[in-house]
LUMVEX-350279 format. One record per residue (C-alpha): residue in one letter; x, y, z. Coordinates in steps of 0.2 Angstrom, whole numbers, padded with zeros to 4 digits, always signed. Example, Ala and Ser with C-alpha at 12.3 -4.5 7.8 and 13.67 -1.06 7.14 Angstrom:
<recs>
A+0062-0022+0039 S+0068-0005+0036 
</recs>
This chain:
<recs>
X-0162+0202-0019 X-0159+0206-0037 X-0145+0196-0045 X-0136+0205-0059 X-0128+0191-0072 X-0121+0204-0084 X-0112+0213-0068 X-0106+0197-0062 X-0097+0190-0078 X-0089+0208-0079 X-0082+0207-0059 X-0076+0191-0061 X-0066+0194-0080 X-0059+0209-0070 X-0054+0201-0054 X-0046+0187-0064 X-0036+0199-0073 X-0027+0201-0056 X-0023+0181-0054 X-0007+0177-0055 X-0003+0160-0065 X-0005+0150-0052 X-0021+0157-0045 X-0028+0157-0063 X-0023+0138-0063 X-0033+0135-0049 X-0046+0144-0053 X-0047+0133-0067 X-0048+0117-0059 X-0061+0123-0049 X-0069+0128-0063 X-0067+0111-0072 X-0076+0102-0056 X-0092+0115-0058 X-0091+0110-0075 X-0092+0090-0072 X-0104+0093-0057 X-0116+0101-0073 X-0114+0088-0083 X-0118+0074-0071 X-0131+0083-0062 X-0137+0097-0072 X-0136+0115-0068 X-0136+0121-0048 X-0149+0129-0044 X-0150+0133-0026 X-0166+0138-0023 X-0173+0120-0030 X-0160+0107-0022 X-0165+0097-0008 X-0148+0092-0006 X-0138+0092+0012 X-0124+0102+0009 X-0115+0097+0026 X-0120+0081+0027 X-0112+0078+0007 X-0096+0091+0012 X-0093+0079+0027 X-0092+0063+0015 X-0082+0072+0004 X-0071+0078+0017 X-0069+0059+0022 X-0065+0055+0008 X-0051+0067+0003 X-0045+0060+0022 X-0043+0045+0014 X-0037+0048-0003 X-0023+0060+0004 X-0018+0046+0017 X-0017+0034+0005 X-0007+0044-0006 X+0006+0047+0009 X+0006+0030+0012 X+0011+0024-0005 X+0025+0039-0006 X+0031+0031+0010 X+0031+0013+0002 X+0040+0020-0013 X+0052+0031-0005 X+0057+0016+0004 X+0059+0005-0010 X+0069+0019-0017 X+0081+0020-0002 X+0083+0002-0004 X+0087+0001-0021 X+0101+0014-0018 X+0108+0005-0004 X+0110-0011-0012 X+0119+0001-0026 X+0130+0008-0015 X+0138-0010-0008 X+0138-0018-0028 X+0148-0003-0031 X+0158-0006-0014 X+0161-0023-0015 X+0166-0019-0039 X+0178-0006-0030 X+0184-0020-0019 X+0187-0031-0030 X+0198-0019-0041 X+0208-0017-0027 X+0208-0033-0023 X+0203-0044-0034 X+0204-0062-0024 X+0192-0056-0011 X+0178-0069-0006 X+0164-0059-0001 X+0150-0068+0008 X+0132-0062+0005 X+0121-0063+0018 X+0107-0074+0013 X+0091-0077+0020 X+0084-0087+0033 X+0086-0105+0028 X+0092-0102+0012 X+0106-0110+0005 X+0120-0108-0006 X+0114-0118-0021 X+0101-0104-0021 X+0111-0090-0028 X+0110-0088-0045 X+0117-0073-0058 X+0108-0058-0067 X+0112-0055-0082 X+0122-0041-0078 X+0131-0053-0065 X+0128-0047-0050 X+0121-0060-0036 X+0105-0060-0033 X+0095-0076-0023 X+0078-0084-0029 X+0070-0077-0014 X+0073-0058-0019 X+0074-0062-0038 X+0058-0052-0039 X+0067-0038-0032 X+0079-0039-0046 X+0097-0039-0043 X+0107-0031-0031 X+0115-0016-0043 X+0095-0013-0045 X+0100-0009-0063 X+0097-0025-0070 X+0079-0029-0079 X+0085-0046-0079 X+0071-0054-0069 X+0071-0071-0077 X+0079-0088-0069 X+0098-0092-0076 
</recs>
């Protein structure tokens, strides 16, 4: 089989012409990996590389498996931490409105398990926090506060 180079180069400037932005994007990340593949390994040439191509496509594969399951787990972790931070928002901003309202509520906080009240301590934006979520910041989750009063 005769391989044309000149031919080549000319189909593949035409057919890229054709790309919308997004497949030219593409294109060019794929692009980016041949090009690091060179540099690491040096130029392919097929006809001389002993390598197994299913055999490494398979590890890569794998790979990919894990990175993308990694990748939903932390989204996962984070989304939840998210939700989290917007509840606790929503009942500092229930419990500012109560207090508007009515000013001489008491409102208990639930604390946790075995903790006691001498535990509570103040962000600096004064909302209530304990010493065992103090790392979680305070409950407005707007406080950078992360220090002990």
């Amino acid at each position: 089989m005769v391989f044309d180079r000149d031919y080549l180069l000319r189909s593949l400037a035409e057919r890229q012409r054709e790309c919308s932005d997004d497949e030219l994007r593409v294109l060019d990340r794929v692009l980016a990996g041949i090009e690091q593949g060179r540099e690491q390994y040096g130029p392919l040439d097929l006809a001389s590389n002993p390598r197994d191509w299913v055999r490494e496509g398979r590890a890569e594969l794998r790979d990919y498996l894990f990175y993308f399951a990694a990748h939903e787990v932390a989204a996962d972790h984070f989304e939840r931490e998210r939700r989290t931070a917007e509840f606790r928002r929503a009942i500092v901003e229930s419990l500012d409105e109560l207090r508007e309202v009515e000013p001489e509520v008491s409102v208990p906080l639930a604390l946790p398990r075995g903790a006691s009240t001498q535990e509570l301590a103040v962000c600096a934006c004064s909302h209530p926090i304990t010493m065992h979520t103090e790392q979680l910041g305070c409950l407005a989750g707007s406080c950078v506060c992360m220090e002990k009063p």
